[in-house]
Structure formats: structure tokens, C-alpha cells
C-alpha positions as CSV (number, residue, x, y, z in Angstrom):
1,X,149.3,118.6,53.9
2,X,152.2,119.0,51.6
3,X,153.9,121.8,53.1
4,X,153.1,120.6,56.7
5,X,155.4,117.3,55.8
6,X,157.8,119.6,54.0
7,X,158.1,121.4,57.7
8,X,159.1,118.3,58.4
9,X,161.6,116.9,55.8
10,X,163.7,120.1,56.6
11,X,165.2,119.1,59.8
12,X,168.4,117.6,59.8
13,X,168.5,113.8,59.9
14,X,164.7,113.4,59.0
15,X,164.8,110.8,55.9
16,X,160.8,110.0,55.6
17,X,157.4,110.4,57.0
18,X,154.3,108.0,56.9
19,X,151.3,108.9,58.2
20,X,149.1,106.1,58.9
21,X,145.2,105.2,60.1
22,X,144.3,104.0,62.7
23,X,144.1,100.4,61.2
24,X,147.5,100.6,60.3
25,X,146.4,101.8,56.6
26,X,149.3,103.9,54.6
27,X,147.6,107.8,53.9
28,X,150.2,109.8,53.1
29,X,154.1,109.2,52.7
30,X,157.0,112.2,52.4
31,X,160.8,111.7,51.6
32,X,163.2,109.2,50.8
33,X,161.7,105.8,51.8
34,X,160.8,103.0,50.1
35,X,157.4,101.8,49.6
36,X,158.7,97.9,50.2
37,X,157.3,97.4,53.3
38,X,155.4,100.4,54.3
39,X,152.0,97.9,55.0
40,X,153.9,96.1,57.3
41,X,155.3,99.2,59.3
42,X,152.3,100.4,59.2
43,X,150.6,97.2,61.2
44,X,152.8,97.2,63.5
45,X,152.8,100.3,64.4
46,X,149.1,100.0,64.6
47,X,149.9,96.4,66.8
48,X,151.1,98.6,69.2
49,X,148.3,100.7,69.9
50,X,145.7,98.6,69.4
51,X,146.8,95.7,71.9
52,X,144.0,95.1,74.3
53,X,146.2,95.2,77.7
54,X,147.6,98.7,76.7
55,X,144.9,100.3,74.9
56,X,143.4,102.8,78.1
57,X,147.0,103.8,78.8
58,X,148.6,104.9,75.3
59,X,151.9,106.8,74.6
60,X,151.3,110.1,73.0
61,X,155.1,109.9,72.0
62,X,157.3,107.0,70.9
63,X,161.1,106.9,70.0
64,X,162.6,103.3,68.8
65,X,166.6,103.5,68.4
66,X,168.0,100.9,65.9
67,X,171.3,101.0,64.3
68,X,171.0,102.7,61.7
69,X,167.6,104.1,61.9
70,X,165.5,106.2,64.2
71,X,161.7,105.8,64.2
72,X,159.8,108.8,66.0
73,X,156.5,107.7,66.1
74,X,153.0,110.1,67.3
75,X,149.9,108.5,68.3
76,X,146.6,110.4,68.1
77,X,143.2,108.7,68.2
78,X,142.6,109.4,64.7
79,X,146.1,108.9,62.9
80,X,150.0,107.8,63.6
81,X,152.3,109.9,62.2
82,X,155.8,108.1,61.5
83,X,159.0,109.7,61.0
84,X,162.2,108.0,59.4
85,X,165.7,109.5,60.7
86,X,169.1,108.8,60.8
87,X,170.8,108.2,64.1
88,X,172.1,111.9,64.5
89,X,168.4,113.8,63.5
90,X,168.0,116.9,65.5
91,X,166.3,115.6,68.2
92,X,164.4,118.5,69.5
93,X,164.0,120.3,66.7
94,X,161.7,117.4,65.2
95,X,160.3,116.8,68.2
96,X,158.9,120.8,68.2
97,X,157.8,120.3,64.4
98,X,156.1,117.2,64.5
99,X,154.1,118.6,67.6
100,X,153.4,121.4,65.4
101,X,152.9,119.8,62.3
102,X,150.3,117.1,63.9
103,X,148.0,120.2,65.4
104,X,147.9,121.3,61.7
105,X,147.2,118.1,60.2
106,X,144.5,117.5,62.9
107,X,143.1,121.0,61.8
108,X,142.8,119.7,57.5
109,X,139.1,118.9,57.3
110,X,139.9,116.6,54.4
111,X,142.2,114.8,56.0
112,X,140.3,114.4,59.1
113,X,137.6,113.0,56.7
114,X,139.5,110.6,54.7
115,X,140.5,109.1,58.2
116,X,137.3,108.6,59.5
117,X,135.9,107.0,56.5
118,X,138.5,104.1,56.2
């Protein structure tokens, strides 16, 4: 799972990467982010696809702009993966690894089974 974040970390503007459970629970974190309020990112970003009214009709792919901050966010049934970047990340670049990296992670069997038992 290391290298597949690593894949990650590499393109430009890319500061972090959180990959959460589907209960909002913290997995696995990558990069230069600080673990102050990682539970609270985490439920929120679980919030927003766990909400009753939105639940059969979920984005696959989320991008929230803040000011100084970028957070690219991928949904999959059994995990959210999170990534961190400054304002000028290459946008399609990450876009094209995180699509790649979250096939891999869906393919680690121990991954896949630590998610399913929490």
C-alpha cells in the first residue's frame, strides 16, 4: 500500500493522503499532514456519503476548492480515499493516479480485509 500512496505523493501540489472506512475511521495516512483533526475530516467526509437523502445517488468523484487547500476526495463502497493539495496540484495528473492507485488498493486482500472488519 506504501508505494501505491507514494504513486501518489509524487505529483506536483499533492501534500497528503488519508484513506478512510466507510465509518469515517482513519486506515492509512501518507505525506505532510497533521494528525490534529484527521477524525473529524474523516466524519465528515463519511457525513457526506452516508446522508439518507443522497445515499442511492453517490459521487464517485469529489473536488472541494478552499483557499489555500484543495481536497480531491474518491468514494468507493468499501473506502474514501482523501487527498491534500495545494491550490496549483496537477490536476489531471492526480486525477489519472488516484484512479489508478484506488484499482490497486481495491486489489490488496489485506487491505480489503481490514475494511470489512471495522
Amino acid at each position: 500500500m506504501e508505494e501505491i500512496l507514494n504513486q501518489i505523493l509524487k505529483v506536483k501540489g499533492v501534500l497528503g493522503i488519508l484513506i478512510f472506512n466507510r465509518n469515517g475511521g482513519l486506515i492509512e495516512n501518507a505525506g505532510t499532514i497533521g494528525l490534529v483533526s484527521l477524525k473529524k475530516v474523516g466524519s465528515e467526509i463519511a457525513g457526506l456519503f452516508t446522508r439518507d437523502e443522497i445515499s442511492g445517488n453517490l459521487p464517485a468523484f469529489l473536488q472541494i476548492n478552499y483557499t489555500h487547500r484543495i481536497l480531491v476526495i474518491l468514494h468507493h463502497p468499501e473506502l474514501n480515499l482523501v487527498c491534500i493539495c495545494q491550490p496549483e496540484v496537477a490536476a489531471a495528473q492526480l486525477r489519472l493516479t488516484v484512479d489508478v492507485a484506488l484499482a490497486n488498493l481495491l486489489k490488496d486482500k489485506k487491505l480489503i480485509k481490514t475494511l470489512r472488519k471495522i
